[in-house]
C-alpha positions as CSV (number, residue, x, y, z in Angstrom):
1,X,97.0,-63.5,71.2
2,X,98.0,-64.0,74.9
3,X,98.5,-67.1,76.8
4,X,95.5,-66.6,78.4
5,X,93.9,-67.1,75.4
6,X,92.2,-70.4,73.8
7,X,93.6,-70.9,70.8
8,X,92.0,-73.6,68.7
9,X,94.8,-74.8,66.5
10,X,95.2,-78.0,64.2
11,X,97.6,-79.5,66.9
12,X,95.3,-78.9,69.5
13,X,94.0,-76.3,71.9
14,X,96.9,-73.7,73.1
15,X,96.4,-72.2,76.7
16,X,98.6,-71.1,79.7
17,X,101.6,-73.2,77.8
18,X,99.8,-76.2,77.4
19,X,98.5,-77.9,74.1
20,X,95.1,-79.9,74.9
21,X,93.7,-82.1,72.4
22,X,90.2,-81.3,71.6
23,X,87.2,-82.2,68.4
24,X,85.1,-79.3,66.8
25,X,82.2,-80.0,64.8
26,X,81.2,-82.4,62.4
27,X,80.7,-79.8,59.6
28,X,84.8,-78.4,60.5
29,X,85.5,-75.1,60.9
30,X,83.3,-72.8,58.9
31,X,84.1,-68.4,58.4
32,X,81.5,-67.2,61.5
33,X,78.8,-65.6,58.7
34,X,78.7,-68.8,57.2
35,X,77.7,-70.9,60.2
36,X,74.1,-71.9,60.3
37,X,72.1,-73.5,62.7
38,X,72.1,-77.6,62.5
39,X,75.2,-77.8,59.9
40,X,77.4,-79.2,62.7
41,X,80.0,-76.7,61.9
42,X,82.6,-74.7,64.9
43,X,82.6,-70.7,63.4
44,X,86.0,-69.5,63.2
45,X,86.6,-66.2,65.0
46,X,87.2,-64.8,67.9
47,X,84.7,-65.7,71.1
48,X,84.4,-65.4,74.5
49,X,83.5,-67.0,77.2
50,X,80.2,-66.0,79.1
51,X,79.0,-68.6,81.5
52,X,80.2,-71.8,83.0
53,X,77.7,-74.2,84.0
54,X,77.8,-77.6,86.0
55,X,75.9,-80.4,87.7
56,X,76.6,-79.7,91.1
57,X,74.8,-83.6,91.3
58,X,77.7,-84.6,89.6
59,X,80.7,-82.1,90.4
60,X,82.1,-79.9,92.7
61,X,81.6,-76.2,91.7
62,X,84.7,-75.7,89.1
63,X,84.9,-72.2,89.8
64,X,83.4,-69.4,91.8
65,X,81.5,-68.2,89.1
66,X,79.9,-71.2,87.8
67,X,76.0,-72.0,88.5
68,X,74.6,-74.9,88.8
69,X,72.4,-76.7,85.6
70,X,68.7,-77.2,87.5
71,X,66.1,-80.1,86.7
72,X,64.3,-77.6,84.4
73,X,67.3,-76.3,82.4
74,X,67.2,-76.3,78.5
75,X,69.0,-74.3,75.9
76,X,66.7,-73.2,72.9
77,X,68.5,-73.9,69.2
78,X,65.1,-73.2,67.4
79,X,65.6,-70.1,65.2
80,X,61.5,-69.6,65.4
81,X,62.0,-68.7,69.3
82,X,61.8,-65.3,70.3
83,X,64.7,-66.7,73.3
84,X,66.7,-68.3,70.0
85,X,70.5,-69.2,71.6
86,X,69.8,-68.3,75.5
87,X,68.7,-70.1,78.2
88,X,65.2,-71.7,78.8
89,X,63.6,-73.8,81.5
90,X,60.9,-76.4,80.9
91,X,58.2,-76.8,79.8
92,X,59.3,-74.9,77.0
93,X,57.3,-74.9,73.9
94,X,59.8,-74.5,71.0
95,X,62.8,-76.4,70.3
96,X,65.5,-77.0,72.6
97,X,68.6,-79.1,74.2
98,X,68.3,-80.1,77.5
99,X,71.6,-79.1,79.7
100,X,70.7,-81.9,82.5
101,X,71.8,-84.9,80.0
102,X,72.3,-88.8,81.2
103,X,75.9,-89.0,79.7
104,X,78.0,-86.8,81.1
105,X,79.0,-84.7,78.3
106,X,77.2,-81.3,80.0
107,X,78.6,-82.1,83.5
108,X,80.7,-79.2,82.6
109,X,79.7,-76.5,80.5
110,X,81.6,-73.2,79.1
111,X,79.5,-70.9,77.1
112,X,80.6,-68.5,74.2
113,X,79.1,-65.8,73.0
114,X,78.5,-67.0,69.9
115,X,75.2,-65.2,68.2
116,X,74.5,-64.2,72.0
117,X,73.2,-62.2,73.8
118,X,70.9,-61.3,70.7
119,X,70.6,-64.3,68.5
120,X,70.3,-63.9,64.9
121,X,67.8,-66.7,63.6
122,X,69.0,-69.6,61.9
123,X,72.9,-68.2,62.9
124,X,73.4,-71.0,65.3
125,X,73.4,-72.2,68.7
126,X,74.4,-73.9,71.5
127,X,78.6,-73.2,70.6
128,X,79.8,-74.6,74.4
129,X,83.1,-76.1,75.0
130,X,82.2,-79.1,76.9
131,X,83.7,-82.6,77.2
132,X,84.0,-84.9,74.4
133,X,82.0,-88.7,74.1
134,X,85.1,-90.3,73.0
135,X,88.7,-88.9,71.5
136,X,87.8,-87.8,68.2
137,X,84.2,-88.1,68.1
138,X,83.0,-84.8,66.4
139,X,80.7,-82.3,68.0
140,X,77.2,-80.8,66.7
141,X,79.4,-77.3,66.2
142,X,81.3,-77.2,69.8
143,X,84.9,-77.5,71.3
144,X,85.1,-80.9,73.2
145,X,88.0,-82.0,75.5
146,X,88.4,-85.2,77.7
147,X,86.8,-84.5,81.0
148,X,90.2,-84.6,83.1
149,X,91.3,-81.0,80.6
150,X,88.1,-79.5,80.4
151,X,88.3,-79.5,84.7
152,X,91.7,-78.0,84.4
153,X,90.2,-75.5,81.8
154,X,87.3,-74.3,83.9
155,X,89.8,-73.9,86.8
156,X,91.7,-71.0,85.1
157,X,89.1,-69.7,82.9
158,X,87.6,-66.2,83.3
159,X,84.8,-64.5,82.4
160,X,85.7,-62.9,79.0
161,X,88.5,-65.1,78.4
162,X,88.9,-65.4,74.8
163,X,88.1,-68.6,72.4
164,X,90.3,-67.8,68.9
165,X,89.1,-70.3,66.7
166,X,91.2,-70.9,63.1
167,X,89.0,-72.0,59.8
168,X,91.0,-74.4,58.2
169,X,91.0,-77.4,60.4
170,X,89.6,-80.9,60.3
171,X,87.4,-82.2,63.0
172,X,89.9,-83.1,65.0
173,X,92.2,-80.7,66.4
């Protein structure tokens, strides 16, 4: 592990010399093979980051290589979907998340490479880190940090940069 890691821990998330506190998944932290798609669980193990997302509505650009989330911009969690775990824009006939959300919860979005580029079916989806709905409020399987430290995050973040997730921990970390 470097500093330039992110290092879910029970006292928080570690990077750069900073601890930020954070939520993981409903379901806790399960061993990676044993995460399944709609169990609400964060898979331990070691990710990395592949795309940072934003509503450039909502936001200024939080890095140079973030894109925007368009109108039209969904994220496929339906293991039956030949584009299971990618990126899909609407109309899109299986099922899906849309990125563009009322809440502000996708405003900023980090994605792992969790079951990606290839999804295995039924493996699980949609593992972002993204910002939380209220302290402590588990996630459907992500990483979730106020808004003010996922910024800061997405600031220093590059792609590649590692996501070391521990098993062990509660939902709130």
């Amino acid at each position: 592990m470097t500093p330039a890691d992110l290092v879910v821990t029970p006292g928080g998330v570690r990077f750069l010399g900073r601890r930020f506190a954070c939520t993981v998944g409903r379901g806790g932290i399960v061993p990676g093979p044993a995460k399944r798609e709609g169990d609400g669980a964060t898979p331990a193990g070691v990710h990395r980051l592949v795309g940072m997302l934003y509503r450039a509505d909502r936001i200024a650009r939080p890095s140079g290589w973030a894109e925007p989330i368009g109108p039209g911009d969904l994220w496929s969690d339906d293991p039956r979907d030949p584009d299971y775990n990618r990126l899909v824009r609407a109309p899109h006939p299986f099922g899906h998340e849309k990125l563009r959300r009322g809440d502000p919860m996708y405003d900023l979005v980090l994605l792992t490479d969790w079951n990606w580029p290839e999804g295995v079916p039924g493996l699980g989806s949609a593992i972002f880190l993204h910002r939380w709905r209220r302290p402590g409020a588990a996630t459907a399987g992500c990483v979730a940090f106020s808004g003010r430290d996922l910024r800061w995050i997405a600031g220093r973040v590059v792609p590649g940069t590692r996501v070391i997730v521990h098993s062990g921990q509660d939902r709130e970390c």
